[in-house]
N, C-alpha and C positions, 0 to 999 in steps of 0.2 A: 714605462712599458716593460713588461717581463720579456726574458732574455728568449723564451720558447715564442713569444709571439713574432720579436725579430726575427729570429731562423727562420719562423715560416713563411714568411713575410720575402724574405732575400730566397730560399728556396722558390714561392711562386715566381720571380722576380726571376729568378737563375731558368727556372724551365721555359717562362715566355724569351728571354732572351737564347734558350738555344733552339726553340722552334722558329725564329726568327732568321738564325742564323744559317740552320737547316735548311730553310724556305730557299735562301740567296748561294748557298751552295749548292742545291737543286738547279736553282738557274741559271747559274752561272756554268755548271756541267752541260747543260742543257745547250748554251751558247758554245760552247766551246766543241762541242758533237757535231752542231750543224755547221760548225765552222772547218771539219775535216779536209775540204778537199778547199784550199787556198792558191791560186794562181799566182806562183812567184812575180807574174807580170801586171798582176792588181797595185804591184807599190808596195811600202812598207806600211801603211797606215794600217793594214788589216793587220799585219804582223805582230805590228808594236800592240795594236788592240788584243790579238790572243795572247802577248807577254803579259800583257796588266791584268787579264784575266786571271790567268795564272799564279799567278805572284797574289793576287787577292783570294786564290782557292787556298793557297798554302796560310796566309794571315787568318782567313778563317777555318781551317782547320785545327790551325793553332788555338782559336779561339775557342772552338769546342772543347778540343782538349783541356784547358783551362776551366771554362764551365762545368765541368763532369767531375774534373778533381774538386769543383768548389761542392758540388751535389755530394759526394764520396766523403767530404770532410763534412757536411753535414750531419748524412748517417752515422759516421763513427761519432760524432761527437764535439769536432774536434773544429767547426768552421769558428773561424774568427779570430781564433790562435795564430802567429806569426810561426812558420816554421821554419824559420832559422834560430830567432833567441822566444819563442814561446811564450811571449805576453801578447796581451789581446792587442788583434787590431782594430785601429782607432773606428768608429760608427760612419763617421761622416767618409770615411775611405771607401769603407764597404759600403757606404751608399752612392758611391761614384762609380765605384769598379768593385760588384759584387764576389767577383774570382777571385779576389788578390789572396793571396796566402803569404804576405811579406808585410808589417808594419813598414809605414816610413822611411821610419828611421835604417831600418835595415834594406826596404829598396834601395836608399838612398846610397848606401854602402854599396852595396851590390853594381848601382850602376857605375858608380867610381870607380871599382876596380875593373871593372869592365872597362871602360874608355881607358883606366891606366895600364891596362893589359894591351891593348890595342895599341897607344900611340908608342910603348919599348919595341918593336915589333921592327927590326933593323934592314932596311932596302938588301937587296945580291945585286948587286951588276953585274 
């Protein structure tokens, strides 16, 4: 399959997945408006419910963001490229997770030093 047919392909693929995403942060604002006036003495269960909404507004917005740089690396050119070491990323990657801009191999790096970042990270008492 030519390499202009996949792009277009992961492009349709990128824009249903952020009108999707779109859709669910719509209602999840939408939940979280009609949830403005909460009754400290309802419990915490509404509470914790407006944290997880929350917290799922931010993970999809992340997600957007993500998708839009994958749309952006399209038009330049430049979608499927690893932009940390600039060889292509693997087919079957961007057919899992069409956003990724990291091969593998270099996720892989990336999350290591992250978690090895995290655990030198020395207690205060």
């Amino acid at each position: 399959m030519a390499q202009q047919e996949v792009t277009a392909r992961e492009k349709q693929r990128l824009l249903q997945e952020e009108e999707q995403v779109l859709d669910e942060l719509r209602h999840l604002r939408d939940l979280m408006l009609d949830e403005v006036d909460i009754d400290p003495d309802e419990g915490d269960a509404e509470i914790t419910e407006r944290e997880k909404n929350a917290a799922l507004i931010a993970v999809l917005e992340n997600k957007i963001q993500d998708i839009q740089a994958a749309l952006r690396s399209i038009e330049k050119g430049s979608y499927g490229t690893c932009a940390r070491c600039g060889k292509p990323i693997e087919p079957g990657r961007l057919e899992v997770k069409p956003d990724a801009t990291l091969c593998v191999a270099c996720q892989s790096e990336v999350e290591r030093l992250s978690r090895r970042g995290r655990n030198t990270r020395q207690i205060q008492w």
